[in-house]
PABA-574682 format. One record per atom (N, C-alpha, C): y, z, x; atom name; residue number from 1; residue in one letter. Coordinates in nm, 4 decimals. Atoms other than C-alpha are relative to their C-alpha. Example, Ala and Ser with C-alpha at 12.3 -4.5 7.8 and 13.67 -1.06 7.14 Angstrom:
BEGIN
+----------+----------+----------+------+------+------+
|       py |       pz |       px | name | resi | resn |
+----------+----------+----------+------+------+------+
|  -0.1190 |   0.0000 |   0.0890 |    N |    1 |    A |
|  -0.4500 |   0.7800 |   1.2300 |   CA |    1 |    A |
|   0.1200 |   0.0000 |   0.0900 |    C |    1 |    A |
|  -0.1190 |  -0.0060 |  -0.0820 |    N |    2 |    S |
|  -0.1060 |   0.7140 |   1.3670 |   CA |    2 |    S |
|   0.1090 |   0.0730 |  -0.0770 |    C |    2 |    S |
+----------+----------+----------+------+------+------+
This chain:
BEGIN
+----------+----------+----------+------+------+------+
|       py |       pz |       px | name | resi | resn |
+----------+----------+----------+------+------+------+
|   0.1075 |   0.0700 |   0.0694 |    N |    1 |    X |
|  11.7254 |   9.1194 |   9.4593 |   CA |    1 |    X |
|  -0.0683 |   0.0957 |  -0.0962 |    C |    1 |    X |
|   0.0815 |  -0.0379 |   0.0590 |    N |    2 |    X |
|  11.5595 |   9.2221 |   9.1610 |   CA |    2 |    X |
|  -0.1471 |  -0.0040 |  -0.0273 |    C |    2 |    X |
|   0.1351 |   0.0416 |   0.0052 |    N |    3 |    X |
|  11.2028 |   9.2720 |   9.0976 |   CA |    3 |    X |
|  -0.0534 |  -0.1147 |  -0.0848 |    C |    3 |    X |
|   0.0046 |   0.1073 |   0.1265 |    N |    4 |    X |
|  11.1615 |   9.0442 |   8.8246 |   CA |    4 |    X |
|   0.0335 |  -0.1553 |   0.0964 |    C |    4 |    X |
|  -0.0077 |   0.1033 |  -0.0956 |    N |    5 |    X |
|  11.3485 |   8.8022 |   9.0290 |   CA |    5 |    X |
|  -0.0995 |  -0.0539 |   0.1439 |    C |    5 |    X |
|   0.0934 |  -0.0039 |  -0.1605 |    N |    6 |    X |
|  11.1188 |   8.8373 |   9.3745 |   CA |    6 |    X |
|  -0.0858 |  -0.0445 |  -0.0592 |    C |    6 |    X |
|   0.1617 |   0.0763 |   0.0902 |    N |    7 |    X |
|  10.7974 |   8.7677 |   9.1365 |   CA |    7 |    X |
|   0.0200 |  -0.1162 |  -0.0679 |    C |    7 |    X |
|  -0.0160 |   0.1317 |   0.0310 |    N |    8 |    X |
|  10.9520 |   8.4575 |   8.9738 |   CA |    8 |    X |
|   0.0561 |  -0.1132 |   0.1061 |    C |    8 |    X |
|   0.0021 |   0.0839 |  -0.1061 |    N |    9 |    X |
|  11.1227 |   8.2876 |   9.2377 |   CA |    9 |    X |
|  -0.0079 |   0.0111 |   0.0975 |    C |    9 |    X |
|   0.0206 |  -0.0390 |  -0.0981 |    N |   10 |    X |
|  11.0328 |   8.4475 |   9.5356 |   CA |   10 |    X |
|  -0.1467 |  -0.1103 |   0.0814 |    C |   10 |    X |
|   0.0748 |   0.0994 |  -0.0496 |    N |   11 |    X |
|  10.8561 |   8.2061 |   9.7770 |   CA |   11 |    X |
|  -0.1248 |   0.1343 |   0.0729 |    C |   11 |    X |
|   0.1156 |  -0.1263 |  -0.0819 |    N |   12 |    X |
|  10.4612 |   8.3603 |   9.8720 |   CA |   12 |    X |
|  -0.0355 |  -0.0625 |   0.1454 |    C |   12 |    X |
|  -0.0125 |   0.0419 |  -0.1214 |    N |   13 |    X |
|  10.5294 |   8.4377 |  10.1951 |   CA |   13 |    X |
|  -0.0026 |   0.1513 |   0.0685 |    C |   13 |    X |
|   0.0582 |  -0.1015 |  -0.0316 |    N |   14 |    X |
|  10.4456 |   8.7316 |  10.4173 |   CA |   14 |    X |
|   0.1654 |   0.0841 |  -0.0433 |    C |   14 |    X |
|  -0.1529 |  -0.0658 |   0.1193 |    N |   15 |    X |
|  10.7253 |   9.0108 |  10.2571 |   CA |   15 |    X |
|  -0.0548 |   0.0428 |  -0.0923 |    C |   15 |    X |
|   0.0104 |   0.0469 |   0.1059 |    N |   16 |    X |
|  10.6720 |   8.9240 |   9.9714 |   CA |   16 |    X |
|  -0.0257 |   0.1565 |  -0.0950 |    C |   16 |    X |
|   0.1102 |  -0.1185 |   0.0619 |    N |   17 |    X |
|  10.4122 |   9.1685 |   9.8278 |   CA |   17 |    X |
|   0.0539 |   0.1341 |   0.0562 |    C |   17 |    X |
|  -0.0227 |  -0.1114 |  -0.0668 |    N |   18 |    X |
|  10.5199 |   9.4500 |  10.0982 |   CA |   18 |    X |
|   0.1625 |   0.0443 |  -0.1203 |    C |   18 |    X |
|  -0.1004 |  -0.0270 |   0.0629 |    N |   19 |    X |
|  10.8890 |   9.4163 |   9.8981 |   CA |   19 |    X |
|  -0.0306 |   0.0347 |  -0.1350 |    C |   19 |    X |
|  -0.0110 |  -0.0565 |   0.1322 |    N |   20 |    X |
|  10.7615 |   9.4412 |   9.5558 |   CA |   20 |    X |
|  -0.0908 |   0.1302 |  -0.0015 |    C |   20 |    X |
|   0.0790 |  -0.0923 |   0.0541 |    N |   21 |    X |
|  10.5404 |   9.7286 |   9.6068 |   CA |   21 |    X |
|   0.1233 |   0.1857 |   0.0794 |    C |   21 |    X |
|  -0.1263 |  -0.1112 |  -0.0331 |    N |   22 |    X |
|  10.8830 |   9.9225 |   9.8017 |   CA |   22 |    X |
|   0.0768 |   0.0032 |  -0.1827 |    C |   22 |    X |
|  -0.0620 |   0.0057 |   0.1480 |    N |   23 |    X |
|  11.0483 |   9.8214 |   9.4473 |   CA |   23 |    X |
|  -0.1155 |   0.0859 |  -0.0871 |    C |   23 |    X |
|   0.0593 |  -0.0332 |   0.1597 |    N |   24 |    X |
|  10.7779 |   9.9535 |   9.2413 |   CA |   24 |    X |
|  -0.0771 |   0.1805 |   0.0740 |    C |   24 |    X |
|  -0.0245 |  -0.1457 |  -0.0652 |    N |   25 |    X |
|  10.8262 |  10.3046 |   9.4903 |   CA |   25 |    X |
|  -0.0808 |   0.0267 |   0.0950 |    C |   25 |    X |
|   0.0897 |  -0.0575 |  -0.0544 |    N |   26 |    X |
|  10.5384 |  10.3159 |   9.6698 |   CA |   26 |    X |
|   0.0462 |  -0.0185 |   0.1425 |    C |   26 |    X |
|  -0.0776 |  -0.0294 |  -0.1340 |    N |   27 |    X |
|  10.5795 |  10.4073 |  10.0529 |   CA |   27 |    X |
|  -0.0818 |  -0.0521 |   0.0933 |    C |   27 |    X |
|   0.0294 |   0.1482 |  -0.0874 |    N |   28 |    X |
|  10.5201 |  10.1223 |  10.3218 |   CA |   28 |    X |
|  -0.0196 |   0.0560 |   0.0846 |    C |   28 |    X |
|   0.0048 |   0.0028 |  -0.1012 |    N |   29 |    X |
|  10.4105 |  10.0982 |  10.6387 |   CA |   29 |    X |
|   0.0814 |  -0.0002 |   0.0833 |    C |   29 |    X |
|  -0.1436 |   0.0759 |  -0.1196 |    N |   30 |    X |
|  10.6384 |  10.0536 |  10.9782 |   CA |   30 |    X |
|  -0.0103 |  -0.1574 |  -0.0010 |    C |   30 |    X |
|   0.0464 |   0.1627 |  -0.0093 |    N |   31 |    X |
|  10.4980 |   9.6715 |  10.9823 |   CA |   31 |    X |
|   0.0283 |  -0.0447 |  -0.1352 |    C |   31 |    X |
|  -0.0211 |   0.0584 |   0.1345 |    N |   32 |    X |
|  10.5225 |   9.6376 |  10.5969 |   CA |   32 |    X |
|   0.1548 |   0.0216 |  -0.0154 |    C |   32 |    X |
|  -0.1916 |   0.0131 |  -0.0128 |    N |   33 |    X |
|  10.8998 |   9.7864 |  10.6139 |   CA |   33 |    X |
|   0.0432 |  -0.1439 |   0.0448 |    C |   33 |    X |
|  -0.0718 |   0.0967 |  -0.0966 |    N |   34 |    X |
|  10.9724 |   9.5156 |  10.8575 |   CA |   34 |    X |
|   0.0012 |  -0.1349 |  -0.0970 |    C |   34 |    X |
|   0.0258 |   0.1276 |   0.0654 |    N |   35 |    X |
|  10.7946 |   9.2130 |  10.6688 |   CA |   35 |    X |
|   0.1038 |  -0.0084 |  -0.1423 |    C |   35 |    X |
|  -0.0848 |  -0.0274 |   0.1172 |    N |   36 |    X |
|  10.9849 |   9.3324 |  10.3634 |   CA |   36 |    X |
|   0.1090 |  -0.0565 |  -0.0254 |    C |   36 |    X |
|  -0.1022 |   0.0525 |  -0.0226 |    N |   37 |    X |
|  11.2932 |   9.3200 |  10.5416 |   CA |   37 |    X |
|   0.0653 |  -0.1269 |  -0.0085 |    C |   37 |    X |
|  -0.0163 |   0.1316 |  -0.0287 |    N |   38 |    X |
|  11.2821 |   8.9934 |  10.6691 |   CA |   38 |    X |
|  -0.0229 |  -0.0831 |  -0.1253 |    C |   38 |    X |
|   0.0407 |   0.0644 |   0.0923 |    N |   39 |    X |
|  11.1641 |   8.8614 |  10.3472 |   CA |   39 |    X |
|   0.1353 |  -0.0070 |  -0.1249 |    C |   39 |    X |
|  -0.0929 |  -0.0311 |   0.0840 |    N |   40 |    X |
|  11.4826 |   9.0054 |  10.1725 |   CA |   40 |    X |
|   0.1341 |  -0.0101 |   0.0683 |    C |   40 |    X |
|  -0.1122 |   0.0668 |  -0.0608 |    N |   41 |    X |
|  11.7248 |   8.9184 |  10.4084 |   CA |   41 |    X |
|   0.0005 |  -0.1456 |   0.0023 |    C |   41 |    X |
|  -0.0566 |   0.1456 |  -0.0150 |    N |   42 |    X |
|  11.6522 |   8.5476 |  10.4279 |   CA |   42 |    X |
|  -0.0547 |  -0.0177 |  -0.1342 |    C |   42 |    X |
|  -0.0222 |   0.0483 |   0.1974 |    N |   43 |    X |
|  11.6503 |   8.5306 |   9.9949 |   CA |   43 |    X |
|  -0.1572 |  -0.0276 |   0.0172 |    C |   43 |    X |
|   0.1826 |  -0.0021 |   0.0456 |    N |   44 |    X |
|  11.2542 |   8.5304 |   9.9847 |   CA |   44 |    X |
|  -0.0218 |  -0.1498 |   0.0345 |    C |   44 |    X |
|   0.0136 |   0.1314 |  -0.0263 |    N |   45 |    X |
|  11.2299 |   8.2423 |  10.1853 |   CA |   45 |    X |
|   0.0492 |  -0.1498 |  -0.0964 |    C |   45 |    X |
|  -0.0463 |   0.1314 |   0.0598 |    N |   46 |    X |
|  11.4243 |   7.9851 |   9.9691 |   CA |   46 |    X |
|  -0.0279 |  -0.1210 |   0.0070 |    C |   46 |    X |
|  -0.0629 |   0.1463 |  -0.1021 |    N |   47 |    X |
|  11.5184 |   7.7476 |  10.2177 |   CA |   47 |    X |
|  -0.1595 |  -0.0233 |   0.0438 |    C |   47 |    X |
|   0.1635 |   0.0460 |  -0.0873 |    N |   48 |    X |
|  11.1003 |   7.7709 |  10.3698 |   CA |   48 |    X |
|  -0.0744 |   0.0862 |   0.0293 |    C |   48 |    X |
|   0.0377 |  -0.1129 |  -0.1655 |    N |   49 |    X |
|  10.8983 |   7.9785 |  10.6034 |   CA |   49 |    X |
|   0.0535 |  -0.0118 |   0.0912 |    C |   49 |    X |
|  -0.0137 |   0.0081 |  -0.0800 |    N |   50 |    X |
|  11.0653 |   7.9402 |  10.8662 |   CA |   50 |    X |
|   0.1210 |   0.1224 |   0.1158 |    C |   50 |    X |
|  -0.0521 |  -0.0831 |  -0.0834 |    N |   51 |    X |
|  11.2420 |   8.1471 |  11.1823 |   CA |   51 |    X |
|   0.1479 |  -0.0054 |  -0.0522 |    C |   51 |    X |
|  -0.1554 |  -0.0672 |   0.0733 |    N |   52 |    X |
|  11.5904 |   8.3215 |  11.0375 |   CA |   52 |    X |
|   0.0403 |  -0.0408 |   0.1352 |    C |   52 |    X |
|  -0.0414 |  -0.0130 |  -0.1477 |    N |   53 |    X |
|  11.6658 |   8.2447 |  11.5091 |   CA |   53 |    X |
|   0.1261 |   0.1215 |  -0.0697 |    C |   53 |    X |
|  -0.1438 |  -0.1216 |  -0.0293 |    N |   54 |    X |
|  11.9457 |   8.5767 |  11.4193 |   CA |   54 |    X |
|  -0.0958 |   0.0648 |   0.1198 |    C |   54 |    X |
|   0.0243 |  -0.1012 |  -0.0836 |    N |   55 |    X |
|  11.8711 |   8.7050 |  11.7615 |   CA |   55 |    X |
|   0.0457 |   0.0801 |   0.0033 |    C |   55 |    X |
|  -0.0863 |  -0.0819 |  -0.0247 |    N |   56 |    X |
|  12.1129 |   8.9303 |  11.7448 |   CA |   56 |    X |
|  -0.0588 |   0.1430 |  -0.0959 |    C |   56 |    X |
|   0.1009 |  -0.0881 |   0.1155 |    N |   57 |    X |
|  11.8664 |   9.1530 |  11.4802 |   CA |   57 |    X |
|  -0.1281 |   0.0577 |   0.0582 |    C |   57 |    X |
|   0.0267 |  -0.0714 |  -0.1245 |    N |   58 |    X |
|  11.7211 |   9.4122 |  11.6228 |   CA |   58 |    X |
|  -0.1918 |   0.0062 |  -0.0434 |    C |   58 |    X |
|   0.1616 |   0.0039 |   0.0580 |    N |   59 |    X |
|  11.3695 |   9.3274 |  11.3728 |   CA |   59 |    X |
|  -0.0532 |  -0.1695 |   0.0399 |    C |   59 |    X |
|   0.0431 |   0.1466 |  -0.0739 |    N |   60 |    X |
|  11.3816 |   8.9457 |  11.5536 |   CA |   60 |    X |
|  -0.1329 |  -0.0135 |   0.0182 |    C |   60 |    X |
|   0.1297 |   0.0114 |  -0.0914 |    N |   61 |    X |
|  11.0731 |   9.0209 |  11.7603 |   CA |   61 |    X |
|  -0.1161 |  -0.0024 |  -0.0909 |    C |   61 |    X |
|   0.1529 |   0.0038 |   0.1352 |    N |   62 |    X |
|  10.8747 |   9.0855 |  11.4430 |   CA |   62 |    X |
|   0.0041 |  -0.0448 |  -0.0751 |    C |   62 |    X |
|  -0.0172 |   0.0756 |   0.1617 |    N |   63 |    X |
|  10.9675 |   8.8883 |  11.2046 |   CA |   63 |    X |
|  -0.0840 |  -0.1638 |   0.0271 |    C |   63 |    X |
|   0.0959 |   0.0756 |   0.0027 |    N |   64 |    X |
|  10.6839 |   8.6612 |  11.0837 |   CA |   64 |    X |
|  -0.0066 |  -0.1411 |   0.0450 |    C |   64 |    X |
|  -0.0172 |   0.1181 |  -0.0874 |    N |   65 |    X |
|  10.8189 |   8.3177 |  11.1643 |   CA |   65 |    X |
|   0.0448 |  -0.0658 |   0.1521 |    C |   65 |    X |
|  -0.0423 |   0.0252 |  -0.1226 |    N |   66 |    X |
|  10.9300 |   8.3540 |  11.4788 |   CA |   66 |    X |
|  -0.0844 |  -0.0474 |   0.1329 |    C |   66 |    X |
|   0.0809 |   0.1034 |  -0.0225 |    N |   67 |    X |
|  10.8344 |   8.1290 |  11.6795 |   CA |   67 |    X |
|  -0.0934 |   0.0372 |   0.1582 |    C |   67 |    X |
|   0.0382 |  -0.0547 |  -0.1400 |    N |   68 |    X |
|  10.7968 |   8.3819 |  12.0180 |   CA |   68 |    X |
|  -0.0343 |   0.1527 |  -0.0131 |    C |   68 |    X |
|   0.0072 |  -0.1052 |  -0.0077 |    N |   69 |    X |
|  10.6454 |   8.6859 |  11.8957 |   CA |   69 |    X |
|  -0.0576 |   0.1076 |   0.0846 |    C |   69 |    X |
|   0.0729 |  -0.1131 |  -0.0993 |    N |   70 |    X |
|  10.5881 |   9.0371 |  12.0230 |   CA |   70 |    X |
|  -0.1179 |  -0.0143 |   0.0526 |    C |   70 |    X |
|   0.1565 |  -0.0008 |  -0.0476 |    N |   71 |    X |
|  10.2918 |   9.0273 |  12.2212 |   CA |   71 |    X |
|  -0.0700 |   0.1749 |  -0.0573 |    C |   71 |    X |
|   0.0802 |  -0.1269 |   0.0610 |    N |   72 |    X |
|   9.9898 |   9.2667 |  12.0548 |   CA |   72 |    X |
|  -0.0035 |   0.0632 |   0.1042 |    C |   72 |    X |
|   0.0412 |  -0.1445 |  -0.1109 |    N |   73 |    X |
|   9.9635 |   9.6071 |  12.2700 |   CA |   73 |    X |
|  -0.1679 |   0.0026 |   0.0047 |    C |   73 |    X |
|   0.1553 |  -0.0267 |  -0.0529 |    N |   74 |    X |
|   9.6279 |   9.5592 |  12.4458 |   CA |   74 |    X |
|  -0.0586 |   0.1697 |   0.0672 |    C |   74 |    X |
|   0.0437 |  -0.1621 |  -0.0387 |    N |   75 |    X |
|   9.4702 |   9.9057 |  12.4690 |   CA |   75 |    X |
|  -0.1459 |  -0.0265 |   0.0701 |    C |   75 |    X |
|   0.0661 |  -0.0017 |  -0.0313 |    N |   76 |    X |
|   9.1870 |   9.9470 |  12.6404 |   CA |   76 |    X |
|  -0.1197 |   0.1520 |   0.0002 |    C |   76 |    X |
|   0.1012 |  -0.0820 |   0.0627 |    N |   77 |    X |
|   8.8340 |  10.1466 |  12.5797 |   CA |   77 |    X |
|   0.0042 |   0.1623 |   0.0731 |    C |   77 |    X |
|  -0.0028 |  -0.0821 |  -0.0142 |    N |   78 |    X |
|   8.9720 |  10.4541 |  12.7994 |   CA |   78 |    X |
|   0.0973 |   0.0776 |  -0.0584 |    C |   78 |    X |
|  -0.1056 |  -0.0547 |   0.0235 |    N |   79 |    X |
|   9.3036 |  10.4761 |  12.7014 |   CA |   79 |    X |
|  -0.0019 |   0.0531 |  -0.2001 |    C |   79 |    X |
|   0.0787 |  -0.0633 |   0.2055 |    N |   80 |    X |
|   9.1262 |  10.4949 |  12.3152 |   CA |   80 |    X |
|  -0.0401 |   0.1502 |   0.0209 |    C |   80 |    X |
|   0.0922 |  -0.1912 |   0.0147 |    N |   81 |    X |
|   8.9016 |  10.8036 |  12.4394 |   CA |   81 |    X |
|   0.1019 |   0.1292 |   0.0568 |    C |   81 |    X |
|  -0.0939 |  -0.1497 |  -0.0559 |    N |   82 |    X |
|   9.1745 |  10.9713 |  12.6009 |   CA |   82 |    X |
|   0.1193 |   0.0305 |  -0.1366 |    C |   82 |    X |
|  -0.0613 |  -0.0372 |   0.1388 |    N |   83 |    X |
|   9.4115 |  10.9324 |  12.2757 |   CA |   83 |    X |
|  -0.0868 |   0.1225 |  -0.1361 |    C |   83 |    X |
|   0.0945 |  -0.0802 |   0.1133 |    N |   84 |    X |
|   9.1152 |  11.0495 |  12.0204 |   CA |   84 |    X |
|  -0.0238 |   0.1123 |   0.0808 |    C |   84 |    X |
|  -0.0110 |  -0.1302 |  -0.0655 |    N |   85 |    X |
|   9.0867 |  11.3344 |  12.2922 |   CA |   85 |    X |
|   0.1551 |   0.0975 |  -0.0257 |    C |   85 |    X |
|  -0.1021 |  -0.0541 |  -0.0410 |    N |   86 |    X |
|   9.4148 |  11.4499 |  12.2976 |   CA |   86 |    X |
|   0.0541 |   0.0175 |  -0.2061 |    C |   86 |    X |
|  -0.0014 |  -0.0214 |   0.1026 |    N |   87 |    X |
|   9.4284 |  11.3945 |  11.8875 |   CA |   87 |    X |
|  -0.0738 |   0.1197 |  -0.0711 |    C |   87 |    X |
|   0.0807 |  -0.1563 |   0.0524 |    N |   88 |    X |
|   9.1295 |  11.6706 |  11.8347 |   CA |   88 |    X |
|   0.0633 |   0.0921 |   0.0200 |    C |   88 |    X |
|  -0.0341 |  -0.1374 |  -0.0732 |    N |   89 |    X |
|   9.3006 |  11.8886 |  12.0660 |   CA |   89 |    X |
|   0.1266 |   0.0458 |  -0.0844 |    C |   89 |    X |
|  -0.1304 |  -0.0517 |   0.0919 |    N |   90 |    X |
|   9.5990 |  11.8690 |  11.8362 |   CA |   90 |    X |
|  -0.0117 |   0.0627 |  -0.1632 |    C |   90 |    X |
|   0.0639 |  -0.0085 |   0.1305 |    N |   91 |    X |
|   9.4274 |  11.8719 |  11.5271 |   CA |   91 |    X |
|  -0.0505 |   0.1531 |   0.0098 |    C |   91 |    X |
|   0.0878 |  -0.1215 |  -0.0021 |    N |   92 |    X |
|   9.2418 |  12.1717 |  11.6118 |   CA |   92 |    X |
|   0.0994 |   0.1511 |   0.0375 |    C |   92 |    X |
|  -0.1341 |  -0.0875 |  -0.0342 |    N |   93 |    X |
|   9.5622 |  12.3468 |  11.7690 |   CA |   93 |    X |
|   0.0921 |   0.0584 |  -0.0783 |    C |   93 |    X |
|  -0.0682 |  -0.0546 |   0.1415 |    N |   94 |    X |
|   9.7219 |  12.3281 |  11.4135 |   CA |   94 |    X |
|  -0.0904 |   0.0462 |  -0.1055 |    C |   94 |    X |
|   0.0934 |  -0.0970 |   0.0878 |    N |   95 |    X |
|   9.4254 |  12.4428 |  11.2156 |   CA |   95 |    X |
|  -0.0111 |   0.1359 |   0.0236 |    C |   95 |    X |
|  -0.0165 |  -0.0969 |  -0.0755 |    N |   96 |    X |
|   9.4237 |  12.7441 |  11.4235 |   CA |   96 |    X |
|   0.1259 |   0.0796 |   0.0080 |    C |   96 |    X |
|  -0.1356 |  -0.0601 |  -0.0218 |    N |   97 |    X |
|   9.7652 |  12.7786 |  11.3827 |   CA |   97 |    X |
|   0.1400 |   0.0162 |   0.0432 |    C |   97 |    X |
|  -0.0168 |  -0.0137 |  -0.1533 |    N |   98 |    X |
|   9.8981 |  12.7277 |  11.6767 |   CA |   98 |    X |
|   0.1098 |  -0.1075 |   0.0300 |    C |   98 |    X |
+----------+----------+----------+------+------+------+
């Protein structure tokens, strides 16, 4: 797919935007990769929004129409303070040098 092409007939649909801004170089997210993907494997939604079902694709679980997605990773308010703990300690470990 060309860029030109994705902005004229490209259906606006989550992708979408994440694909033309990989085309125009700039460097994506892990979540924007994905949406990208999916957006450029099933022709920029042509046919709809709807679920590509290729289970057999190993970006299934995340891809926007699907109709059984990943469940969000519930973190909770210790497992936050012990991350941002363990982030200073790293942060501070490579300023140092170390």
């Amino acid at each position: 797919m060309k860029y030109e092409d994705i902005e004229k007939y490209g259906v606006t649909a989550r992708g979408k935007q994440e694909l033309l801004k990989y085309l125009n170089g700039e460097q994506l997210t892990r979540k924007e990769a994905m949406l990208s993907k999916c957006f450029e494997c099933m022709g920029g939604y042509a046919d709809g929004r709807v679920d590509c079902g290729v289970e057999s694709c190993p970006l299934y679980s995340y891809m926007p129409f699907n109709p059984n997605p990943v469940a969000k990773r519930v973190v909770s308010n210790g497992q936050r303070e012990a991350f941002r703990d363990r982030m200073k300690k790293s942060r501070a470990k490579k300023a140092v040098g170390g």
